[in-house]
N, C-alpha and C positions, 0 to 999 in steps of 0.2 A: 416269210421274211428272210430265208437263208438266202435269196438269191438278191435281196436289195441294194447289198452293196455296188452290185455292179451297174445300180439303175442309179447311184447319186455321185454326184459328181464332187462333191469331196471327198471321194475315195480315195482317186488317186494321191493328195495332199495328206489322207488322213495320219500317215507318221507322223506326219510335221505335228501333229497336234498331239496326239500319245504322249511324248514325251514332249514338254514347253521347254525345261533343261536338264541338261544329261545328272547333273548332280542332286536330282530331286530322289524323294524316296519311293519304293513301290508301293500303292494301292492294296491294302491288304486283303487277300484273297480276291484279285481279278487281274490277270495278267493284262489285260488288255486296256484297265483303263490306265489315264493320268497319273505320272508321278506328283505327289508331294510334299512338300516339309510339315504341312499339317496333318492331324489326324482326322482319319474315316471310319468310317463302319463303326462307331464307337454308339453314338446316344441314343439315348431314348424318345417316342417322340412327344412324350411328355414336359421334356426338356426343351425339345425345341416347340413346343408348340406355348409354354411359359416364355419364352426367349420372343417369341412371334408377339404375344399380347404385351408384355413391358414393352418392346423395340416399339410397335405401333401405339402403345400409349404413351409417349416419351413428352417433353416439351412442345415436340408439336403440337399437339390436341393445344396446346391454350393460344393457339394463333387460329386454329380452324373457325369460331366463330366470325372471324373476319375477314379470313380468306376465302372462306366458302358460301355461309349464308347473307351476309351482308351485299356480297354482287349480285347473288338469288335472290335474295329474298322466298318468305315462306313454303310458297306453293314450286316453282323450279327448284331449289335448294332441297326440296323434300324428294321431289322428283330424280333429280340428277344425285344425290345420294341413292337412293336406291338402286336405280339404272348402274352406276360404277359396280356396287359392292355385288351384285348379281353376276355384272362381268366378270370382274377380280376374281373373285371365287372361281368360276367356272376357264375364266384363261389359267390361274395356279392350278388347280388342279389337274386340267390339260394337261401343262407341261410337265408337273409330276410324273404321268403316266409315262410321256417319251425319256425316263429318265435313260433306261438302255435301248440302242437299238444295234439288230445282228449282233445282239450277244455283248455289245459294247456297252460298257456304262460309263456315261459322261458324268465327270466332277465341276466342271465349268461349262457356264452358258456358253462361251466363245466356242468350246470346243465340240460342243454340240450343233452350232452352228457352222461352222467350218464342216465340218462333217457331210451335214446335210447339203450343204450349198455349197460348199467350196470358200477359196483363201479369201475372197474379199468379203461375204460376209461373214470370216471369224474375228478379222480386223474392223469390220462397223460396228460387232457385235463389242468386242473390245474397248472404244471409243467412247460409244454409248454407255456402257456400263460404268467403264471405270468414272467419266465425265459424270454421271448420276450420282458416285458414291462417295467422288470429292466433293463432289457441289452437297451434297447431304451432311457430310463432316461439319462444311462452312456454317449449313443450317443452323446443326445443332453448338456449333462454339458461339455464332452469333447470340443463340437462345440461352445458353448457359451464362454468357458473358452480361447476359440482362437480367437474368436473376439474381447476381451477383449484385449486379448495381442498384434491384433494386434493395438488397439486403443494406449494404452502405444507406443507403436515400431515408431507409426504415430510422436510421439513428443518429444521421449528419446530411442537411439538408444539402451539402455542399459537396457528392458525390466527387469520387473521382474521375478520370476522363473513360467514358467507353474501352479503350481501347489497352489502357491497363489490365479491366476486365479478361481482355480477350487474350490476352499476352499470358494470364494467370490459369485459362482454360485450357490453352494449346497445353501449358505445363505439364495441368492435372490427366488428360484424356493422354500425351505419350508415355507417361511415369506408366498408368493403366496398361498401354498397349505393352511394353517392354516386361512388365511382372504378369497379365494377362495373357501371353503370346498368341492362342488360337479360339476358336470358336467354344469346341469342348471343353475348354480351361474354364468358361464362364458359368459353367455349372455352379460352382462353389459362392457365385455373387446372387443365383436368380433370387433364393429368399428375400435378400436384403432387397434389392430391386424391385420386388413384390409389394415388401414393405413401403418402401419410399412413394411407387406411385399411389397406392390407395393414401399416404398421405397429403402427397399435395393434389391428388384430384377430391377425395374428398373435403378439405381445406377450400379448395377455388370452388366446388361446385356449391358447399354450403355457403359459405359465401355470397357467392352469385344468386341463388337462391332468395336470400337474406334481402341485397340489395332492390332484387326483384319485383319483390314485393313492395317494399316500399317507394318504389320509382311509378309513379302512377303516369307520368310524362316520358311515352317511349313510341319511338316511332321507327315502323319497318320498313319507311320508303326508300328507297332506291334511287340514289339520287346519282346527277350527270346526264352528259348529252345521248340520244340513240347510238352514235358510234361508239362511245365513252363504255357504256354499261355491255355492249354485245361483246366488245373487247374482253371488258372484266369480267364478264360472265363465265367466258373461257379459260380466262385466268382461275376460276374457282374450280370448273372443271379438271383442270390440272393441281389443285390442290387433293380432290377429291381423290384423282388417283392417286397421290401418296397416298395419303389418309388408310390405304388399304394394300397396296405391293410392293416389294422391296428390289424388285428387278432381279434379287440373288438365289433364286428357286433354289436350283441345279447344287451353287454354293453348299447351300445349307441341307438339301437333300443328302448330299455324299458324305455329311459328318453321321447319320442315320445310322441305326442297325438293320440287317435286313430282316423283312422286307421293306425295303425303301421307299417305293410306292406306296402300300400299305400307311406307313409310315407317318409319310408326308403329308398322306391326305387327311390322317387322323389329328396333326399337328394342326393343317388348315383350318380343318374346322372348329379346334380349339379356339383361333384366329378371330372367326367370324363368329361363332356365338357368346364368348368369353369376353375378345377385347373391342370388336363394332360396338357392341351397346356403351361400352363407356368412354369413347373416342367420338362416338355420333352423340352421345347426351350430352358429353361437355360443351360438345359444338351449338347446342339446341338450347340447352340451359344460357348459356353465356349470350346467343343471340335475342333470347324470348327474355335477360336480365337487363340487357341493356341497349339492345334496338340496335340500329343504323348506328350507334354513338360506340358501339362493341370496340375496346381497342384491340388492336395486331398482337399485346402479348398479354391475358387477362390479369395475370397480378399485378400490374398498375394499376387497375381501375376497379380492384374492391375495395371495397371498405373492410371496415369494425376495427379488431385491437392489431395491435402491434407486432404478439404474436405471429397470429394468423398469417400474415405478410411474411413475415420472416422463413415459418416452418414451411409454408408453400414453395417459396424461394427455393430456401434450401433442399427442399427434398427433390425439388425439383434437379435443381445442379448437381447433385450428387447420382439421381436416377439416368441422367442423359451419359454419366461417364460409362453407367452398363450399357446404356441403350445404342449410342455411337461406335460403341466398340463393333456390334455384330454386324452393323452395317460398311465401316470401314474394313474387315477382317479379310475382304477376298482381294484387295489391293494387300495389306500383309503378308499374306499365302503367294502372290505371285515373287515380292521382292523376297519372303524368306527362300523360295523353291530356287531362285534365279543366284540367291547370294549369300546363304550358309552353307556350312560342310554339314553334308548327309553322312557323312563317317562319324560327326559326332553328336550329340543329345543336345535340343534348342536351350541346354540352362550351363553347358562347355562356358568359357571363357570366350572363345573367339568367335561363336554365334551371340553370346552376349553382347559381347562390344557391337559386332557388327548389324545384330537387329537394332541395339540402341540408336547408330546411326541412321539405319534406314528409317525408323519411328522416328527422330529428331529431325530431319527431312523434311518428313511428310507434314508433319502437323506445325510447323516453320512455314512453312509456304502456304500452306490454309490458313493459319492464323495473320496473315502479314497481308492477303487477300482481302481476308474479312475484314481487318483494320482497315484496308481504303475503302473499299466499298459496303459498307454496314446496314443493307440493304434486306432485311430480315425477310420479309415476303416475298420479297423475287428469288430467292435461292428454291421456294417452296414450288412458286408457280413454273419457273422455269427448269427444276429437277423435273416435274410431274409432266412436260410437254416433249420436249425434245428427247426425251431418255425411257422416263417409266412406262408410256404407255404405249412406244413400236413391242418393247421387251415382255410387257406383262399382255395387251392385249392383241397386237398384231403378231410378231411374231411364232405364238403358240401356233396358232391357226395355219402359217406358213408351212410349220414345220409337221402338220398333220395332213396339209396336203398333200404335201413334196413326198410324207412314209407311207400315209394311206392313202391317198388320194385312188389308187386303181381300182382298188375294191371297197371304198366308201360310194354308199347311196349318193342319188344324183343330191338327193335332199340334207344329207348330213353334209356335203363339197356346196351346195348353197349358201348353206349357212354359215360355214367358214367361210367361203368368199367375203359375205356379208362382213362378216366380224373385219376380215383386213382394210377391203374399202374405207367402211366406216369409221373406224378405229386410225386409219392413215388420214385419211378428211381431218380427223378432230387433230392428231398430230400437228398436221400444216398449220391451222388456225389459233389452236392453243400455243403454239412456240411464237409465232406472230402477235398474238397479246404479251406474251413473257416478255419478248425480246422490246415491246412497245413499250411496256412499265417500267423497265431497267433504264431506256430511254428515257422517259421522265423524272425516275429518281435521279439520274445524273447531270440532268439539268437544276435541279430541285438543292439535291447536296453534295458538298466538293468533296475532295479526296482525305479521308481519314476523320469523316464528322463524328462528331460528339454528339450521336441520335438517343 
C-alpha cells in the first residue's frame, strides 16, 4: 500500500481535502487526517451501535408497512428485504474497512472519495450526501409534525392545520441541535431514546396486533396497472434501502475510539441483529394487521383507548428529536468547521450565537419545504434512490477496486463489478419511480396542503 498513492489520482488534490477550512480543529492524534470543530476518537462502539438501532428505529419504521410491503406484497416484500439487508451489511462493513488508506484516515465520505478518485467525485459525493441528509431531516419533521397532529385529533376533532405542526418541529429539532452541538454530545439522550422507542413500537405493534386479529377481512393484493406496480415496486426498493443505511459510515466511524474498524463493524452488527428484527417486524406486523388497507403512517389507523394513541404519538415525536439529530449532524460539522472560532470552546459566546444562526437556517428552510410540499413517502423513496444506494451499495465496491483491485482475485473484482452494475441499474430505475410519484403527488395536492 506505500506506494498507492502515486497510483490514484486524487493525490495530487488530496490537500484540498486535508484540510476543508483553515480554521477547523486538528484530528486528535492523526496528523494527516481532516480538521474539525467536532469531536473524534472519542466513543465507544457500544454507543454508536445504540445510536445506529434508535436512528434506524425512528418514525420511520411506522410508514414501512406501506412503503415497502404493500407495493410487494408478501412473497417479493420478503424477498427484497432480505436481498437489501444482506447487501447493507456487507457494502457497511466494506466501507468500514477502507476507513484509512496510506496511512490516511478519512473522517468524511466526500473526502475519501476525492481522494481515491479525484475533485469531481468529492463534489458528487458531496451533493449526494448532503442532498440525502436534508431530504431525511424533511422526512423526519414531516413524520414528527403528524404525530403531533395526530395527538391534537386524539382530543379535538377539529385539528389544527399541518403545517403549524411543522412550524412547532423545526422549533423543537434546532433548540436540540444548538444545546446538542455534535454526535458524541448525544451519549447523555441514548437512554431516554431507548426508552421512547420500545415505547411507541411496542404501543403500535400491540396494537396492530390486537387489530389483527380481529380484522378477518384483509387483503394482500396488489393493486394498479403493470406499469403502475413495476414503478412502485421500485419505490419500495428504495424504502428498503433506508430501512437499513445511513450514507454517513465514514461520519460516524471518526467519532470511534481506536480501533475504528474494529469498532464499527462491532457497532454494525449491533445494527443488524438488535435493530433489523424490530424495524422489519413492525413493517410485517402492521402489513399482516391490516393488508393493502396499511396506512403510510400507522398510528392513525389503530385502534383501542385513547391512550395508546397518544403515548405512541408522543413517544414517537419526542424519539425522532434524538434520531434526526445524528443524521442531520455531518451537515453541522461541516458549517461549525467552515464558521466557528477554533480558538474558542463550541459553548464561547460567539460560536453560540453563531451555531444558533447556522441551526436556525437550516431547519427554516426544511421546515418551510415541508410546509409546501407534505409529501411523507416521497421524501422516503426518493432519499433511498438517488442518494443512499450509489453511497451505501455502489460506491463501496468502487472504492475497493480503484485500492485493491491489482491484487484482488479475478473472482473477488467479479463480484464487485457485479455489486456496481447492479446496484447502478436499480439506481436509475428506482430515482425514475421517486421522481414519478413526486409527479403525481403534485398533481394530486397544491402548495402547502393540509394532508
Amino acid at each position: 500500500m506505500a506506494d498507492l498513492a502515486a497510483q490514484l489520482p486524487g493525490q495530487k488534490v488530496a490537500a484540498a481535502f486535508d484540510v476543508e477550512c483553515s480554521n477547523g480543529r486538528k484530528h486528535r492524534g492523526d496528523s494527516l487526517a481532516p480538521n474539525s470543530a467536532h469531536t473524534t476518537d472519542h466513543d465507544s462502539w457500544l454507543q454508536v451501535g445504540v445510536l445506529l438501532v434508535t436512528g434506524f428505529t425512528s418514525g420511520y419504521v411506522l410508514s414501512y408497512s406501506s412503503l415497502i410491503l404493500r407495493p410487494l406484497g408478501w412473497l417479493w416484500g420478503s424477498l427484497c428485504m432480505a436481498f437489501i439487508a444482506f447487501f447493507s451489511l456487507y457494502g457497511n462493513c466494506l466501507l468500514a474497512e477502507l476507513n484509512a488508506i496510506d496511512g490516511r484516515r478519512f473522517i468524511r465520505y466526500r473526502d475519501l472519495m476525492g481522494y481515491v478518485f479525484g475533485r469531481k467525485m468529492y463534489y458528487t459525493t458531496y451533493v449526494l450526501q448532503y442532498s440525502m441528509l436534508v431530504l431525511g431531516n424533511m422526512g423526519f419533521i414531516m413524520l414528527a409534525a403528524k404525530s403531533l397532529k395526530e395527538i391534537n385529533l386524539a382530543f379535538d376533532a377539529s385539528a389544527l392545520r399541518l403545517q403549524v405542526y411543522i412550524v412547532i418541529t423545526g422549533a423543537v429539532y434546532f433548540i436540540f441541535s444548538v444545546l446538542v452541538p455534535t454526535m458524541s454530545a448525544m451519549r447523555e439522550w441514548l437512554g431516554l431514546s431507548v426508552l421512547l422507542t420500545l415505547a411507541y413500537i411496542g404501543t403500535v405493534t400491540a396494537t396492530s396486533v390486537k387489530d389483527g386479529m380481529s380484522n378477518s377481512v384483509k387483503s394482500y393484493h396488489v393493486d394498479g396497472s403493470t406499469a403502475g406496480k413495476i414503478f412502485n415496486a421500485f419505490g419500495a426498493v428504495s424504502a428498503i434501502v433506508v430501512s437499513h443505511n445511513s450514507g454517513l459510515l465514514p461520519e460516524m466511524q471518526s467519532t470511534l475510539r481506536r480501533p475504528a474498524v474494529k469498532n464499527m463493524k462491532a457497532a454494525l452488527l449491533m445494527q443488524f441483529t438488535v435493530g433489523l428484527p424490530i424495524y422489519y417486524g413492525v413493517t410485517v406486523i402492521g402489513y399482516w394487521a391490516y393488508g393493502a388497507e396499511v396506512s403510510a403512517y400507522l398510528p392513525e389507523q389503530i385502534s383501542g383507548p385513547k391512550w395508546a394513541k397518544v403515548l405512541a404519538n408522543l413517544a414517537m415525536f419526542v424519539q425522532s428529536v434524538v434520531s434526526q439529530h445524528m443524521f442531520l449532524t455531518p451537515v453541522h460539522e461541516t458549517l461549525d468547521t467552515m464558521y466557528l472560532n477554533p480558538e474558542e470552546s463550541l459553548w464561547s459566546y460567539t460560536n453560540m450565537k453563531r451555531r444558533s444562526l447556522l441551526r436556525a437556517i437550516v431547519f427554516a428552510v426544511n421546515s418551510f419545504v415541508v410546509a409546501m410540499f407534505p409529501f411523507m413517502g416521497d421524501f422516503v423513496n426518493l432519499l433511498g434512490s438517488f442518494a443512499l444506494l450509489p453511497l451505501s451499495l455502489v460506491f463501496p465496491s468502487m472504492i475497493f477496486i480503484k485500492v485493491k483491485g491489482r491484487t484482488a482475485s479475478f473472482t473477488t473484482k467479479a463480484w464487485h463489478w457485479l455489486n456496481i452494475i447492479l446496484f447502478s441499474i436499480f439506481t436509475i430505475l428506482t430515482t425514475v419511480s421517486a421522481v414519478r410519484l413526486i409527479i403525481e403527488n403534485v398533481r394530486i395536492y397544491h402548495f402547502f396542503a393540509n394532508t
